[in-house]
C-alpha positions in Angstrom: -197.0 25.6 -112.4 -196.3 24.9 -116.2 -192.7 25.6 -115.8 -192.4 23.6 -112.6 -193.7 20.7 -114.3 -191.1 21.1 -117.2 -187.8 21.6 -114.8 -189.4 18.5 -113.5 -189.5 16.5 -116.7 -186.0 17.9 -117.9 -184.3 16.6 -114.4 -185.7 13.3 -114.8 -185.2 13.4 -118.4 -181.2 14.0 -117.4 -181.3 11.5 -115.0 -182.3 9.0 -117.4 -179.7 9.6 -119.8 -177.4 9.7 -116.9 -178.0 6.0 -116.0 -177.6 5.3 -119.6 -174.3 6.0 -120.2 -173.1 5.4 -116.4 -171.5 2.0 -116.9 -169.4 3.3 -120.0 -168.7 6.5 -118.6 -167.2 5.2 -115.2 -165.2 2.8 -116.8 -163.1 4.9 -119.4 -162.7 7.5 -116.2 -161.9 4.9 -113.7 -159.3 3.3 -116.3 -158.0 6.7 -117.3 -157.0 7.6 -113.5 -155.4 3.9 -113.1 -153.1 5.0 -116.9 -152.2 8.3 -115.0 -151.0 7.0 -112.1 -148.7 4.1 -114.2 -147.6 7.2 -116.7 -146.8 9.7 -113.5 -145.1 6.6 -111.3 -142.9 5.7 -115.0 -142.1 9.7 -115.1 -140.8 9.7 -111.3 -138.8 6.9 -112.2 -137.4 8.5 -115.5 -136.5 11.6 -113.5 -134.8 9.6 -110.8 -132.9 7.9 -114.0 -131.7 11.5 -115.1 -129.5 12.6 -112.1 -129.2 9.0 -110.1 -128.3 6.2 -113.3 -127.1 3.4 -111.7 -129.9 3.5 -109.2 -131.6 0.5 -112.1 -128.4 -0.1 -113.9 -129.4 -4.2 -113.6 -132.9 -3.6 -114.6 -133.4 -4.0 -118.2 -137.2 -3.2 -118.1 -136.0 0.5 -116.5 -134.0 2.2 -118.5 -134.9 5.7 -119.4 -135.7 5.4 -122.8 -138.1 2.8 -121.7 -139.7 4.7 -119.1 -139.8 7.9 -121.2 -141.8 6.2 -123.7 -144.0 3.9 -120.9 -144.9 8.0 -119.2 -145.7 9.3 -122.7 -147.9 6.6 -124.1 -149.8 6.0 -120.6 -150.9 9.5 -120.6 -151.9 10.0 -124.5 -153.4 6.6 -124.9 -154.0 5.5 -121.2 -155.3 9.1 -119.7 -156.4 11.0 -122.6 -158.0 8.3 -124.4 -160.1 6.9 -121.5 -161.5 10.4 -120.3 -161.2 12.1 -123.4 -164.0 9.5 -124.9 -165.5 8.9 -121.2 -166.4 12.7 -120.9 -167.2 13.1 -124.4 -169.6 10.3 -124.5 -171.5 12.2 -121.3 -171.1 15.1 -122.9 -173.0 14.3 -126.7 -175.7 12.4 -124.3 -176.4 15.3 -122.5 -176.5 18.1 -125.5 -178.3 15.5 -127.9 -181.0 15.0 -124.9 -180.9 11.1 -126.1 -180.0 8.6 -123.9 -176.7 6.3 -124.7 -177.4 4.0 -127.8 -175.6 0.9 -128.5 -173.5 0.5 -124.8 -173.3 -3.0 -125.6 -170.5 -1.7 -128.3 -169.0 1.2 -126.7 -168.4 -1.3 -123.7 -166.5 -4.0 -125.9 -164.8 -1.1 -127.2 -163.3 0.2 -123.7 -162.3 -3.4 -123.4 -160.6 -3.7 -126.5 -158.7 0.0 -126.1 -157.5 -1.2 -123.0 -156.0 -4.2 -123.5 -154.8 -2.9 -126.5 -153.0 -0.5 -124.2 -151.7 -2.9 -121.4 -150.4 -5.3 -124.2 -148.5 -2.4 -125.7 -146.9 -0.7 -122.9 -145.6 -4.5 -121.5 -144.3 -4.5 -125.3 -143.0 -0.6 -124.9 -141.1 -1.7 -121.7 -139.6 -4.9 -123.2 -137.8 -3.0 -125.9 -140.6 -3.9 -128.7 -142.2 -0.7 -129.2 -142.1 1.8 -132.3 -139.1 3.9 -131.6 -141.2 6.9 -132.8 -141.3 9.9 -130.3 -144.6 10.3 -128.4 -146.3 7.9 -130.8 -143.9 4.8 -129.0 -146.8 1.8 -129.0 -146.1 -1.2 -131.4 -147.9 -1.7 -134.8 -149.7 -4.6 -133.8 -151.5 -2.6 -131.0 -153.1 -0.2 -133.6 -155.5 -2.0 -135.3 -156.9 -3.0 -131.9 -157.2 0.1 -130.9 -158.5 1.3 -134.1 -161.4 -1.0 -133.8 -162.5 -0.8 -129.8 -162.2 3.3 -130.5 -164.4 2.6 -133.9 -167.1 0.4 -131.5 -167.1 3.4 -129.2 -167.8 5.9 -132.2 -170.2 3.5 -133.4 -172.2 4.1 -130.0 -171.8 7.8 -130.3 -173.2 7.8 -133.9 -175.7 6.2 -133.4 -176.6 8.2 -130.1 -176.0 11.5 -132.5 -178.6 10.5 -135.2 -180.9 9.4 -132.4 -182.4 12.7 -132.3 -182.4 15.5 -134.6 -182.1 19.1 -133.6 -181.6 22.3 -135.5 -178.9 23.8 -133.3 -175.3 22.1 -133.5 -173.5 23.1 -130.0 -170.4 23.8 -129.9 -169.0 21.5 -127.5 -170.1 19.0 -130.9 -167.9 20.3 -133.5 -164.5 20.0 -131.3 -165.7 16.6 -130.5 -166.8 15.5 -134.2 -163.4 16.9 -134.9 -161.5 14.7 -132.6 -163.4 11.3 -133.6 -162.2 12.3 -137.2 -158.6 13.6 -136.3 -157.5 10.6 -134.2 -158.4 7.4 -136.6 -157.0 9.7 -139.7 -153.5 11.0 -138.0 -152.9 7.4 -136.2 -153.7 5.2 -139.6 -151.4 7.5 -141.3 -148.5 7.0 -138.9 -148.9 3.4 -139.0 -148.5 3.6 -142.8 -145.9 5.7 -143.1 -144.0 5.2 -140.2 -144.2 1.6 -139.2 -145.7 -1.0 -141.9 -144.2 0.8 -145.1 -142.0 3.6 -143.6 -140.6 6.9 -145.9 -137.1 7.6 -146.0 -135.0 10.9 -145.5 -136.5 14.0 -143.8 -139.4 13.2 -144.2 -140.3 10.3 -141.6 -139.3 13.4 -139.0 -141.8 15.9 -140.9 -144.3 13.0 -140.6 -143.8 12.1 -136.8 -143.5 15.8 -135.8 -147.0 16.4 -138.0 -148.8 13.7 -136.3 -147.7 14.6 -133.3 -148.6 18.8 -133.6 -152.2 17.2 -135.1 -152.9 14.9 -132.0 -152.0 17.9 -130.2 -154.1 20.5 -131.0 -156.6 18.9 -133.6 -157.6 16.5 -131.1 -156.5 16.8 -127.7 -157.0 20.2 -127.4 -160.9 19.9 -129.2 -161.5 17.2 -126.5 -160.7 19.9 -123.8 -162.3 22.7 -125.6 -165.8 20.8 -125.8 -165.7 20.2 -121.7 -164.8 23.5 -121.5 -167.8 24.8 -123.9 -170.6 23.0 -122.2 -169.1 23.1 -118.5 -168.2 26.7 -118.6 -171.5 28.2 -119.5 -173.3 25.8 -117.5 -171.6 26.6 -114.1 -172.0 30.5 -114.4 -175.4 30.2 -116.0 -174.4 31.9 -119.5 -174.5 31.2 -122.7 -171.2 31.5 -124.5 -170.2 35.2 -125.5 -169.8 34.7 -129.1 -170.0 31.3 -131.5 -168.2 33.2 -134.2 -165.3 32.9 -132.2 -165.8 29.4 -131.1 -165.4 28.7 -134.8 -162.4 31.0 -135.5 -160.2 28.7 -132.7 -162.2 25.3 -134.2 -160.9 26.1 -137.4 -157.3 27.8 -136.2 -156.6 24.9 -134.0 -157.8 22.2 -137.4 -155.6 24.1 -139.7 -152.9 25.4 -138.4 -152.3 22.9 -135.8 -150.5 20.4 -137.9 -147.8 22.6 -139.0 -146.5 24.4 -135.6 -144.7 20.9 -134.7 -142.1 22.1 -137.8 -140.8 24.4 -135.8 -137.6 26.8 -135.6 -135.0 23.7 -134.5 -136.8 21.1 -135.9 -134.0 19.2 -138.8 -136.1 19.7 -141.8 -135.7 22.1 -144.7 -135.7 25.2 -145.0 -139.3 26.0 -146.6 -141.0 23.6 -144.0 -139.6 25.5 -141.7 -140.6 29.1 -142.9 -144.4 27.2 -142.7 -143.9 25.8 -139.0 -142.6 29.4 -137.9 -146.0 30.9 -139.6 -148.5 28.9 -138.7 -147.0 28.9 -135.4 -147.3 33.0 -135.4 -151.2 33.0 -136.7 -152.0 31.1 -133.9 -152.0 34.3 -132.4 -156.1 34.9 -133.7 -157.0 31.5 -132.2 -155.6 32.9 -128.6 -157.0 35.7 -129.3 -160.3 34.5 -130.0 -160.3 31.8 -127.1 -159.6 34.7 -124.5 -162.2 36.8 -125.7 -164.8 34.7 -125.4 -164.3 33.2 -122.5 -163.8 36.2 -120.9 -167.1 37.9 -122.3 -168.7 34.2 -121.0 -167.5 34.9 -117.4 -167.0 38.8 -116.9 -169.3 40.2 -114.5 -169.7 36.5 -112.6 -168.5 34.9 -109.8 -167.1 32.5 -111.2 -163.3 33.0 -110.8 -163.6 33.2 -107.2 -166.8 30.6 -106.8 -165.6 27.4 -104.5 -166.5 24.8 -106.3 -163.3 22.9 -107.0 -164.3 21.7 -110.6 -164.4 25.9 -111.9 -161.1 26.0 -110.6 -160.1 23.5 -112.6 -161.5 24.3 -115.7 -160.6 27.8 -115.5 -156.9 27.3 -114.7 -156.7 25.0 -117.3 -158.1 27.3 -119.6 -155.6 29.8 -118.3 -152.9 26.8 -118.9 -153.7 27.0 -123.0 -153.9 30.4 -123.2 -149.9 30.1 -122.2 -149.2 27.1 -124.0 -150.8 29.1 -127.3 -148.4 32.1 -126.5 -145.0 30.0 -126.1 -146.4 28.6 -129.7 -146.5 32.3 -131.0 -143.2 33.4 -129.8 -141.6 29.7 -130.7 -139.8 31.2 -134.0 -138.2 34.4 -132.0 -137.5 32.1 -128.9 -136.7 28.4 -130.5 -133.6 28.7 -131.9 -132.1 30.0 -128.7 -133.5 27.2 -126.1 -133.3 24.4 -128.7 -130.6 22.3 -126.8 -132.2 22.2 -123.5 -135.1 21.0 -121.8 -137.9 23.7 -123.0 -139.5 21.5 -125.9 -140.3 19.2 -123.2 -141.6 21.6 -120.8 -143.8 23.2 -123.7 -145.4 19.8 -123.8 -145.9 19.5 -120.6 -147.3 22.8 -119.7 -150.3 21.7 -122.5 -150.8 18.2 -121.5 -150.5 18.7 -117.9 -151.3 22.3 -117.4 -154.3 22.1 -119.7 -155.5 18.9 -120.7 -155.2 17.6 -117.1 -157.1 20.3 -115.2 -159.7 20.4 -117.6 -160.1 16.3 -117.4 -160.1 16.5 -113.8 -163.0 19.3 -113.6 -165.0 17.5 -116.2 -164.7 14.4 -113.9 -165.5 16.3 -110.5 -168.5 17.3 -112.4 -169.7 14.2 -113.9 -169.0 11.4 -111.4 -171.6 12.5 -108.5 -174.5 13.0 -111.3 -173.7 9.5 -113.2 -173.9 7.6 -109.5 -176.0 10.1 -107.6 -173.9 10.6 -104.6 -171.8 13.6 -103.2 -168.5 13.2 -102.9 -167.2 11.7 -99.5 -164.5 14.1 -98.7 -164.8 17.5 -100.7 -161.6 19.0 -98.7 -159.3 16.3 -100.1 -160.6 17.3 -103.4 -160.1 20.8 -102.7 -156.3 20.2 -101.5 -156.2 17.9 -105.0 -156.5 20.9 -106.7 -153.8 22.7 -105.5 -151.9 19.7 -105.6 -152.3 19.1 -108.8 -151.9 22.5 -110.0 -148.4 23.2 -108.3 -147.4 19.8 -109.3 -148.7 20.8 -113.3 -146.5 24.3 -112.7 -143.2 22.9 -111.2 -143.1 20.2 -113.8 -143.7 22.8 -116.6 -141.6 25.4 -115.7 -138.5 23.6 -114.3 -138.2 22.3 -117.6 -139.3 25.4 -119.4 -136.7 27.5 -118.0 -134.0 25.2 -118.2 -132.3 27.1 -120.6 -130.8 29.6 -118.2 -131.4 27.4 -115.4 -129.7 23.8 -116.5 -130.3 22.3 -112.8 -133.7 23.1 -112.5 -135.1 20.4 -114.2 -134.4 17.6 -111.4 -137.2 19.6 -110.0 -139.7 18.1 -112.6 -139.7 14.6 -110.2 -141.4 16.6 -107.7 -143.7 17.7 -110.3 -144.5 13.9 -111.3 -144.7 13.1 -107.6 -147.7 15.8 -107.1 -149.6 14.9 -110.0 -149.7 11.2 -109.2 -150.6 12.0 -105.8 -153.6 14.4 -106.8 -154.6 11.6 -109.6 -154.7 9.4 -106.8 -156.7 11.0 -104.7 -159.3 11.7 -107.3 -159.5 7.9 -108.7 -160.1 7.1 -104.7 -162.6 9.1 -104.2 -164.5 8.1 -107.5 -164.4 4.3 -106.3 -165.3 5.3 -103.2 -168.5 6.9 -104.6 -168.9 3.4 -107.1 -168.5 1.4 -104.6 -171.0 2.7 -101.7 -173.6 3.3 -104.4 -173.3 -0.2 -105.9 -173.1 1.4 -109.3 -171.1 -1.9 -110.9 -174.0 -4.3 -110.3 -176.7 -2.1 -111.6 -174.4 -1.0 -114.9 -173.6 -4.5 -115.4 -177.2 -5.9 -114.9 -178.7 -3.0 -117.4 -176.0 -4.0 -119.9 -176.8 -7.7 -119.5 -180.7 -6.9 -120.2 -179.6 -5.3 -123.3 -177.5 -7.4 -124.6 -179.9 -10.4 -124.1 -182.8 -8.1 -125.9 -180.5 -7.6 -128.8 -179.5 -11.4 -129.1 -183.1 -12.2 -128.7 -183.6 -9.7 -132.0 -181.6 -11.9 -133.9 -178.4 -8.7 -133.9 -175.7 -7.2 -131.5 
């Protein structure tokens, strides 16, 4: 009876923090899906520039260069920034046991990242952005940014030291690590880079640093922690080993930075000698990473269980665990594949292979609990998956193997075309499930009530 009473109390418990940070949560996912599809339509339209040119030849606004940098910064900034703090914020809720504190901020802070986005893409596409690869948004956008990501941290701290427990999970260290890495690696770049830019090599050592960082000191911790907490949770296990959750935190903080000064990067010698062996080292991370996951799932069901969000997770695992061994080989394969295409499809296989999947499975598990509805057509989000995940492998590999192959990278369009079609798909379902549950007007009349409470205490 005892134990009855307590599932009882810990469901409703859930469900309260689950209405707290529903409102936030929806919005950064909702806004991440719109990003993906503007990022995957630009990319379509970049491919189509590749082998058909004079298709825009009178359109300023579209030339590649333009859309290139339009796909890249829609998906970092757009994609990965909404879901990555979207999930993240469910995900501290839910392992803190607190419900969301401060959505008054982290809402003004989604509005702020957002049109800091929208005004810098409209600038990226008008010829006014950076000029720095994968980092192409203007100055001006970045202390905007800056500041509607510091609201959102804001929210999260003070949701964090809401409630103090012993145990630190380890979905929170990858996530900690993030909130630090980002603002750290992006105020850097601005300084460097853009207001007072270095000379010489080493504005290229710089860029291809920040770059490596956002890669695996932040994007990849974001993944990690929905991986960490989802993982266990759907195959009703604990993770296999912590000791090896730090060995990859760690791996990925240290090393991470260095494997973008690779074997064909233009930089000296020594810096090179570094890339190459940090880039072999990461071997222990992979290692590690395997390992435990596999001692988490060995012996479940879990890698044939139906439920569409495993899938993705578990593929997108599998879609790091590659990505880290093409960054162990990169100093014996590099300097053989460094004019063509496979840098590009190295990125690809960890943003889209990876990153991707594991956003989509985090969303496919959040969205029905934060509005309390099923999802309305569960076979369209089963064909999404394979979708997706053919259109994450074609795009990958046609450029990864373009080396030998030279005219199998027009095949990355079709690549673009599936995952803006599976992205669609999911963002239509997720509005669907909004919509029919009247999620907006309850959000928006909680935040309201709050927001009048703290005027009435004299603070916001």
């Amino acid at each position: 009876m005892s134990g009855a009473i307590e599932h009882s109390s810990n469901a409703a418990n859930q469900e309260a923090i689950d209405r707290s940070c529903r409102l936030p949560v929806l919005m950064l996912v909702v806004s991440g899906l719109i990003w993906l599809a503007v990022s995957g339509v630009a990319g379509i339209l970049a491919s189509i520039q590749e082998h058909g040119a004079p298709l825009f030849a009178n359109c300023p606004l579209m030339t590649y260069g333009h859309l290139v940098a339009l796909r890249d910064a829609g998906f970092g900034f757009g994609f990965a920034g909404n879901v990555g703090m979207g999930i993240g914020l469910w995900i501290l809720c839910r392992v803190r046991g607190a419900e969301l504190s401060g959505a008054v901020a982290a809402i003004l802070g989604i509005v702020l990242w957002n049109v800091g986005i929208k005004f810098g893409l409209w600038r990226v596409l008008n010829g006014a952005g950076s000029g720095i690869e994968g980092l192409e948004l203007p100055g001006q956008v970045y202390p905007v940014l800056l500041i509607g990501f510091g609201l959102v941290l804001l929210a999260s701290a003070l949701t964090y030291f809401s409630r103090k427990q012993d145990e630190l999970h380890p979905s929170l260290w990858c996530l900690l690590a993030a909130a630090l890495v980002f603002p750290w690696v992006m105020i850097t770049n601005h300084q460097l880079l853009i207001s007072d830019p270095v000379r010489g090599v080493a504005q290229s050592a710089i860029n291809l640093w920040a770059l490596s960082t956002l890669q695996w000191g932040c994007m990849a911790m974001v993944g990690l922690a929905v991986v960490y907490y989802l993982v266990p949770e759907q195959v009703s296990r604990p993770l296999h080993s912590r000791q090896m959750v730090g060995l990859v935190f760690w791996g990925f903080l240290v090393l991470g930075g260095w494997t973008g000064l690779g074997a064909s990067a233009p930089l000296p010698v020594w810096m090179l000698r570094m890339g190459n062996f940090a880039s072999v080292l990461m071997v222990f991370p992979m290692l590690a990473l395997w390992l435990n996951l596999r001692g988490t799932t060995l012996g479940t069901s879990a890698c044939c269980s139906g439920k569409v969000e495993t899938k993705y997770l578990l593929w997108g695992t599998f879609g790091l665990l590659v990505s880290l061994l093409l960054t162990v080989l990169q100093p014996v394969i590099g300097p053989s594949v460094q004019f063509s295409r496979y840098g590009d499809g190295q990125a690809r296989l960890f943003l889209q292979g990876f990153f991707l999947l594991v956003a989509f499975g985090g969303i496919i598990t959040v969205a029905p609990r934060l509005t309390g509805r099923n999802w309305c057509c569960e076979i369209w989000l089963k064909r999404g998956f394979w979708i997706t995940s053919i259109g994450a492998a074609i795009s990958s590999v046609s450029l990864l193997i373009s080396a030998k192959a030279p005219h199998a990278f027009h095949l990355a369009a079709i690549g673009e075309l599936a995952l803006v079609w599976g992205g669609l798909i999911l963002l239509f379902q997720v509005l669907e499930m909004i919509v029919s549950g009247g999620i907006q007007c309850s959000g928006i009349s909680d935040v309201l009530k709050a927001l009048r409470a703290k005027v009435r205490g004299g603070a916001i």
